[in-house]
N, C-alpha and C positions, 0 to 999 in steps of 0.2 A: 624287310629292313626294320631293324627294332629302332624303337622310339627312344628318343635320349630323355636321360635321367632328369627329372625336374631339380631347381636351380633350391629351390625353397625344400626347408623341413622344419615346417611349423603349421599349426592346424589351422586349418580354415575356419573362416568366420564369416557371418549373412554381410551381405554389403548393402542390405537394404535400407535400415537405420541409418538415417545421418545421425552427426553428433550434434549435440544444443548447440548453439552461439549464447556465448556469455558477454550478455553488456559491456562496455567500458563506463567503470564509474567514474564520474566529472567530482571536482572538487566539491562542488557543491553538493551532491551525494554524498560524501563523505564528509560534509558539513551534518547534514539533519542525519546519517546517521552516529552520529558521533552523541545523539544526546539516548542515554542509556530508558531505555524505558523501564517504570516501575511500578507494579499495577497494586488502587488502593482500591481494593473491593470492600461491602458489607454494605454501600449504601444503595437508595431508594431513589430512582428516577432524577437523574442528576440534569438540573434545566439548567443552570449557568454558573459560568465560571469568570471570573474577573479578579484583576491583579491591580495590588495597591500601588501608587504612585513614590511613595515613601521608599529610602533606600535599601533598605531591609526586603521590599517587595514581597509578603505575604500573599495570598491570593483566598477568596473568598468562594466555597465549592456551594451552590444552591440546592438544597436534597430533601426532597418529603416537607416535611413540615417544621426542618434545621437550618442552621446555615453555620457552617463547617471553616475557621480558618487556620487555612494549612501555612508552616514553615517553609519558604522556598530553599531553604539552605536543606533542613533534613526531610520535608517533604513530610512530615508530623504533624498531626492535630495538636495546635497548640489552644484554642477553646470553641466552644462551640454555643450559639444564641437558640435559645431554644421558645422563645416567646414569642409564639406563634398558633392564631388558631386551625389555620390552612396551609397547602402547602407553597413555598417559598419558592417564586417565579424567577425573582432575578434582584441582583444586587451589585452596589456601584461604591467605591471609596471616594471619601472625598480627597481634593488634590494635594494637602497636607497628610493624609496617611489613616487622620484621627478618629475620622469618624467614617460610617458604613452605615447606604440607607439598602434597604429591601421589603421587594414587593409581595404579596402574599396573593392568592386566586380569591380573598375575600373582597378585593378593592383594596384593603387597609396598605399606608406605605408606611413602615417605623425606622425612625433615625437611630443608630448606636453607640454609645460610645466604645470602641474597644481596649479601653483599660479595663472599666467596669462592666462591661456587657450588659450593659441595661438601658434597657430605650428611655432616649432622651425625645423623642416627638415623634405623635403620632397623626397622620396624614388622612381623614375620610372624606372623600369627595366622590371616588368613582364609585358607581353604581354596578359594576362588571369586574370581574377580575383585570387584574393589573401585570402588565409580563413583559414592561419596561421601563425601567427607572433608569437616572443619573442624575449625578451631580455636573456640571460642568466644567470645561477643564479648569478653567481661569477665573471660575466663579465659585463662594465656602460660602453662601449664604441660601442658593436657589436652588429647587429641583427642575428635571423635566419627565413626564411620566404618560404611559400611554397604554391604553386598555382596551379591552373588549367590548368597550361601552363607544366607540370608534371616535374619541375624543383625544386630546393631546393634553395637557395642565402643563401650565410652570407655576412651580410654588414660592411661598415665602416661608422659608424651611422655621424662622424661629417667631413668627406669629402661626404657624398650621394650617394656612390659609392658600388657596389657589389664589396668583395674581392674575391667570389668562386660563380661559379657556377655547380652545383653539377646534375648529369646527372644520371641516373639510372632506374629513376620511368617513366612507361606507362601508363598512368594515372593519372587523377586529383590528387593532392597529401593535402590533408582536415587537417591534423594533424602532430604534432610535441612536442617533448618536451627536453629541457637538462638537462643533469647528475645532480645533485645537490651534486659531488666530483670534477668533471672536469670540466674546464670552455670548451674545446676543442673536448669535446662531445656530441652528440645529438641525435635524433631519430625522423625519420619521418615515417608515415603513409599515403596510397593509396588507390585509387578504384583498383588498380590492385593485391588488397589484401597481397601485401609486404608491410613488416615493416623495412626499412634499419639504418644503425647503423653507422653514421658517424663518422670521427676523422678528423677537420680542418687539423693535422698537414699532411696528409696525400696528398703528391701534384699532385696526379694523377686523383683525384678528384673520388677516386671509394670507393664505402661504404666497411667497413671492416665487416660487417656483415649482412645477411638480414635475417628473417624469413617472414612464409608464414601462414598467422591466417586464410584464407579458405574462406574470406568474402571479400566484399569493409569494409577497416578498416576507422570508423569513428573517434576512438580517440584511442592515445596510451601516456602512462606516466611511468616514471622514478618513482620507491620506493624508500625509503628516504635512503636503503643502496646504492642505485647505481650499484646494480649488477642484479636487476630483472627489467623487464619490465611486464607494462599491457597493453594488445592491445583488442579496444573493437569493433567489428564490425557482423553484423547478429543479432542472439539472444544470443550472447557468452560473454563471457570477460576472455581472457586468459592469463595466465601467463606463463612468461619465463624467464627463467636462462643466462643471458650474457657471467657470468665467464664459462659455462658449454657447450660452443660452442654455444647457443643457443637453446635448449633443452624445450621440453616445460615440464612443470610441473603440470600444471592441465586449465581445460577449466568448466567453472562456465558456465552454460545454463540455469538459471532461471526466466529469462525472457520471453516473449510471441512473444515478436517483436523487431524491430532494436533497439539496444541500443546506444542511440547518443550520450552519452557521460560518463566520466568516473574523478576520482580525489580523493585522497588521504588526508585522518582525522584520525588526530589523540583523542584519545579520552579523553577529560579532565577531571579535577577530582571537586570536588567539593567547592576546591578554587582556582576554574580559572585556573590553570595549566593544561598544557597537562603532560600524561602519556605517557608510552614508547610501548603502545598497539593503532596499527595503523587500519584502515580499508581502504579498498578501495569499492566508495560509485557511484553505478551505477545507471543511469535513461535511459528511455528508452521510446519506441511509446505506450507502453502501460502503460503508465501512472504511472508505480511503480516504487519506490527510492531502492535499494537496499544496504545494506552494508555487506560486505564480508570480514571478519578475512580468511588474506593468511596465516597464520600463524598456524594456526589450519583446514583451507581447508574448510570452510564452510559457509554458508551465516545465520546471524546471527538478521537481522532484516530485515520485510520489510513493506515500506510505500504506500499507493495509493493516487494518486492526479487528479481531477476528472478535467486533460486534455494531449494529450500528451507532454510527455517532451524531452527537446532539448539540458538542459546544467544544468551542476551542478559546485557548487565550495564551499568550505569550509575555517573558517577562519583561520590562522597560534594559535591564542588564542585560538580555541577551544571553543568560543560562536555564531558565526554566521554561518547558513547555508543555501545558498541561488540558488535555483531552478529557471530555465527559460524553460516558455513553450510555444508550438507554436501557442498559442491564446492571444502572448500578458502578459500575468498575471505572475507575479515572487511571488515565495513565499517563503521567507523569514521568517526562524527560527531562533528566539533570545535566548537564555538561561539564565537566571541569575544564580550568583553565588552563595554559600552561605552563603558569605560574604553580597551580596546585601540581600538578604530576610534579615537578622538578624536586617540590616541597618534600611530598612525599618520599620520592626515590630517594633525595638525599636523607631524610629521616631513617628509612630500611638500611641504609650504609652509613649510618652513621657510625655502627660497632665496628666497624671496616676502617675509618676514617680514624676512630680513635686510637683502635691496638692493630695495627697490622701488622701481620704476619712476613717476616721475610724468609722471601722463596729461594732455594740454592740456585746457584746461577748453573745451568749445564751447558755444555762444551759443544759449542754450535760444530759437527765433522765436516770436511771437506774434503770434495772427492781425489785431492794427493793423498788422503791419509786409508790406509787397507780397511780398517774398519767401519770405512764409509759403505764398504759393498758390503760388510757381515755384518747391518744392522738388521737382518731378522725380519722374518713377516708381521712383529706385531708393532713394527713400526710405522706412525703417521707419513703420509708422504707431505713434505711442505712444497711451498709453491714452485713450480717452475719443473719439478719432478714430471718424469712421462710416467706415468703409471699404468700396467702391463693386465689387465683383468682377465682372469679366464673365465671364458662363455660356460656358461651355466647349459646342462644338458635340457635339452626343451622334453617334456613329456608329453606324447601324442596318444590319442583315441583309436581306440581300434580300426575306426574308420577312414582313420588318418595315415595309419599306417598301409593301411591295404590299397589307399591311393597311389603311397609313396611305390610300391611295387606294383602300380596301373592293373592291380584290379578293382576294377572300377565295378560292374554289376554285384561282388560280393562288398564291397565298400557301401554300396546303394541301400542293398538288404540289410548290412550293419548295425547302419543308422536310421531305418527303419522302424528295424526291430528295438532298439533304446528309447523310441520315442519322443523324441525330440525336437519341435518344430524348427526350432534355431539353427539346429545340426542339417538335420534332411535338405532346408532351404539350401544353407551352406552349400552343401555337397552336390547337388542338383547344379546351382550357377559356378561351381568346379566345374562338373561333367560337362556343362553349356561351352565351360570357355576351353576345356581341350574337346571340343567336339565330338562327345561320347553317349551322351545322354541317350539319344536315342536309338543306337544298339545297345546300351542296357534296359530301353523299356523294351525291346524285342527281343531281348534272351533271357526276362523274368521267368520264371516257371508258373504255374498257378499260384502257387502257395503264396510267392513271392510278387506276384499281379495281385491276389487280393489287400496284401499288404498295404499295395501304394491307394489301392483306391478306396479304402478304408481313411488311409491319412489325406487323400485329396477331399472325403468326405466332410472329414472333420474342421480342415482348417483350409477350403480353397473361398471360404467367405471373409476370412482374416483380411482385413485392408493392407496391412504387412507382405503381405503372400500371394493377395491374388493377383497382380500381375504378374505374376511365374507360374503359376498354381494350375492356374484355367487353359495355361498355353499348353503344361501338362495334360491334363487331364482329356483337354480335344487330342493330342497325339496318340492318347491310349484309347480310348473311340476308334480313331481312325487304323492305328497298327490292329489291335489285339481282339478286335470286332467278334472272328471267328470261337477264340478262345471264350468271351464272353457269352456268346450264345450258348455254347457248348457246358457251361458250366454254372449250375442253379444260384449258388453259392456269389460267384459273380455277379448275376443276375439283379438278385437281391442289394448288393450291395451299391449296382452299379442305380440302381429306383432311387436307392438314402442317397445317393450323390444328386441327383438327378430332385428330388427333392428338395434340397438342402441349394442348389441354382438358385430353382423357382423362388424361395424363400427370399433369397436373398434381393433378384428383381423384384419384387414384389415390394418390397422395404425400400428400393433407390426409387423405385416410382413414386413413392408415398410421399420419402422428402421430395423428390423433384415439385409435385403438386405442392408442397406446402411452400417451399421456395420461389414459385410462380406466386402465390397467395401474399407472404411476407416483404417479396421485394418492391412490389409496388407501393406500402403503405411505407416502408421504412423511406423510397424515395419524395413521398409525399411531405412525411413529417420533419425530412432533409430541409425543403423548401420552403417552409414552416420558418 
C-alpha cells in the first residue's frame, strides 16, 4: 500500500529552539526611555552630580580636581571652576541658583559665585577629606558638611566659621541630606552603617535619632514629604519612616552590587510638568539605573549602562537626567516636551503651509464603470478591495526534496553530507514523526554509518541536540553492533564518541558539586 503524499511542501525546520518572549512595555518604560541618552566623555572620576534649584537648572558635574557646569537645555559646558588644590568630592547650589559650595579631599569647602567664578569663602575646619557638603534647602546663609574625620559641621557660610560640631559617627561619614520642610534638620550617613537624624536646635550636639541600614551607607535622602528617608548602601536601598520612631518599611535588593548612589524624580507629564508621582532612582557598580515607586513598593524600570556607575541626579522640571560613572563618561538624558516636537514638526512644514501645492483631483472609478476591471497591475488596491496574491514558489533543499518523494535514508545522507547541525536535527525529528528513523539507521551502509557517528561525535554534547542526539546514538550501538566491530574505521570513531560522553559527564558532575557548594551559601545570605 503506498503511503500518501504529504500535505506540506516547505522545508523543515529544528523545533528545538523556542522563540524569545518579548516583554510588554508599560507606559512607564516608555517614560525613562523616552529620555534620549547622550554621552559627555573626556573627564576624570566623576564623584557628584547635582542640579541647581533655579529655573534654568543647570547642573554641577564634580571631576578631578574641576568642577564642570553643564547647560541642561544643550547639555554644554557652559564654565568651569578650576580653583582647586585636590580633587573635588562634591558640590551643592544654593536655593536661589547663585551661589555653589564644593568640597575638596583636602578638608578645604570654597563658596562660588557663578557669574564670576571666584570664590567667595573659604571653609578650613576638617582635618580629613570632605565628600559631603550642602546648602540647605530653605536656608542662603549655612552650610552642612561631613567628612572623613567622622565629624558632621554646620557652618556660618559668611563669618567661615563652624557653628556645631556634631560628634556621633565612627567612621568616615560619605553622605548627607536636608529636610525639604525644616531648614533645622538633616541626615547624615557612615561607613559605620548608621544613619543619624539631626536637629541644629538641639545644643547638646547629640543626634535625636539614628538607624542602622546593615551596610557602609553610601547615600541617603529626604522624600519630598519629609517624614521618610532613603539610605542606600551594599546591594540595598532602604526606606524608613521618621514620624514612626524610625521604623524601617521595606529594603529594595535589586541590584547586583554597591549601590553608590541614590536621588529622587518626579515624573513629568507630557507638557513639561512634573506630576505628583515620585520615584526614587538608584545606580549602582553594576551598571544599572533603577527607579522605584515607594509608593506602591516596587521597582518599576530598569536601565543598563555599559560602565559602572557612581552618581545620579535628576532635574526639578522633570527633562534632564544625568548619570556619572567611574570611567569618566556622564550620560545625560534629555527629554522633549510635547510642546517642543509639535514646535518642531510645524517649523519642518512650514514651506508646506506657506506655498502649497495643488494636487489634480483624479476620478475616484466605480465598479459600473468598464475601466474599473482594466485598471492594471500596477494599481494600489484601496480599502475594502479583496486582493488575489499569487503564492510565491517556495525553494527547497535537497534534502527536502528527497523527503517529499519518502526517500528518507538518502534525504538522511544528504543532510549529512552538507553539514549542518540545524538540518540533520531537522530531518532526524521528521523521520521520528513519520516513523522512519530507524529503518534508515539500519539500511546505512558503512560509509554512510560513519557519517552519522562522526556527527553524533561532534555535536551529541550540544545542549540543543542532546536530547535527540544520545537517543540516536544508543539505537546505533544497539542496531549496527555487528557492522561496528567489523570495521576498524568504525571502531576508532566509535572511542572519539565514546570519549567526547565521558567528557561531557565528567563537566555535569563538576557543576553538580559546585551547585551542591553555592546553594547552601546563597540560601544563607538569603536569610541574611
Amino acid at each position: 500500500m503506498a503511503e500518501p503524499h504529504p500535505s506540506k511542501a516547505f522545508p523543515v525546520k529544528p523545533k528545538l529552539k523556542s522563540k524569545p518572549r518579548t516583554p510588554k512595555q508599560t507606559s512607564e518604560s516608555k517614560y525613562w526611555s523616552s529620555f534620549k541618552t547622550h554621552q559627555i566623555p573626556g573627564l576624570i572620576s566623576v564623584r557628584s552630580v547635582s542640579f541647581s534649584p533655579s529655573p534654568a537648572h543647570p547642573f554641577a558635574v564634580a571631576h578631578s580636581a574641576h568642577l564642570s557646569i553643564y547647560s541642561s537645555e544643550t547639555l554644554s559646558t557652559t564654565s568651569t571652576i578650576s580653583f582647586f588644590k585636590d580633587a573635588v568630592s562634591g558640590a551643592s547650589f544654593r536655593s536661589d541658583g547663585r551661589l555653589i559650595a564644593a568640597s575638596e579631599l583636602s578638608g578645604r569647602i570654597q563658596v562660588f559665585d557663578l557669574n564670576s567664578r571666584g570664590p567667595l569663602r573659604q571653609l578650613k575646619s576638617h582635618a580629613r577629606p570632605v565628600h559631603f557638603v550642602q546648602f540647605p534647602l530653605l536656608d542662603k546663609f549655612h552650610l552642612i558638611s561631613g567628612g572623613d574625620d567622622a565629624l558632621v559641621k554646620y557652618w556660618d557660610v559668611a563669618r567661615q566659621t563652624p557653628i556645631s560640631e556634631l560628634r556621633g559617627h565612627k567612621d568616615y561619614v560619605r553622605c548627607g541630606d536636608s529636610s525639604p520642610v525644616n531648614m533645622d534638620t538633616f541626615v547624615t550617613g557612615s561607613y559605620d552603617h548608621i544613619v543619624k537624624l539631626w536637629d541644629i536646635r538641639v545644643t547638646d550636639g547629640r543626634s535625636v535619632m539614628e538607624v542602622n541600614h546593615g551596610k557602609p551607607v553610601e547615600d541617603v535622602i529626604f522624600l519630598p514629604s519629609g517624614g521618610l528617608i532613603a539610605t542606600a548602601g551594599g546591594n540595598s536601598v532602604k526606606l524608613w519612616d521618621l514620624l514612626g520612631g524610625g521604623k524601617l518599611l521595606f529594603s529594595v535588593e535589586s541590584h547586583n552590587k554597591t549601590v553608590t548612589s541614590i536621588c529622587v524624580g518626579k515624573i513629568g507629564t507630557d507638557t513639561g510638568e512634573e506630576s505628583n508621582q515620585s520615584r526614587i532612582l538608584s545606580v549602582g557598580l553594576d551598571g544599572y539605573m533603577k527607579a522605584f515607586d515607594y509608593a506602591n513598593l516596587r521597582v518599576t524600570h530598569s536601565m543598563r549602562f555599559p560602565a559602572p556607575l557612581v552618581s545620579v541626579a535628576f532635574s526639578p522640571d522633570c527633562s534632564t537626567r544625568v548619570i556619572g560613572s567611574s570611567n569618566g563618561i556622564i550620560f545625560a538624558g534629555k527629554r522633549k516636551s510635547k510642546e517642543k516636537e509639535e514646535e518642531e514638526e510645524s517649523l519642518s512644514n512650514l514651506f508646506w503651509r506657506v506655498a502649497p501645492v495643488e494636487q489634480p483631483k483624479r476620478k475616484v472609478l466605480r465598479p459600473s464603470h468598464f475601466r474599473y476591471f482594466q485598471s492594471g497591475q500596477g494599481r494600489k488596491p484601496s480599502e475594502g478591495d479583496y486582493v488575489i496574491v499569487k503564492p510565491k514558489k517556495t525553494k527547497l533543499a535537497e534534502h527536502d526534496k528527497l523527503l517529499k518523494k519518502f526517500r528518507h535514508r538518502e534525504a538522511l545522507v544528504s543532510v549529512l553530507s552538507a553539514k549542518s547541525p540545524e538540518n540533520v536535527v531537522a530531518v532526524m525529528e521528521e523521520l521520528v514523526a513519520r516513523r522512519k528513523l530507524v529503518t534508515c539507521l539500519n539500511n546505512l551502509d558503512v560509509g554512510e554509518l560513519e557519517l552519522l557517528i562522526m556527527f553524533l561525535q561532534r555535536y551529541c554534547s550540544v545542549p540543543r541536540y542532546a536530547s535527540l542526539l544520545f537517543k540516536v546514538a544508543k539505537r546505533v550501538i544497539e542496531m549496527r553492533a555487528d557492522d561496528i566491530k567489523a570495521s576498524a574505521s568504525l571502531r576508532s570513531h566509535m572511542r572519539n564518541l565514546r570519549r567526547s560522553i565521558e567528557e561531557e559527564l565528567r563537566i555535569q558532575r563538576s557543576l553538580l558539586e559546585i551547585q551542591g557548594i553555592i546553594t547552601p551559601l546563597l540560601t544563607s545570605a538569603a536569610r541574611r
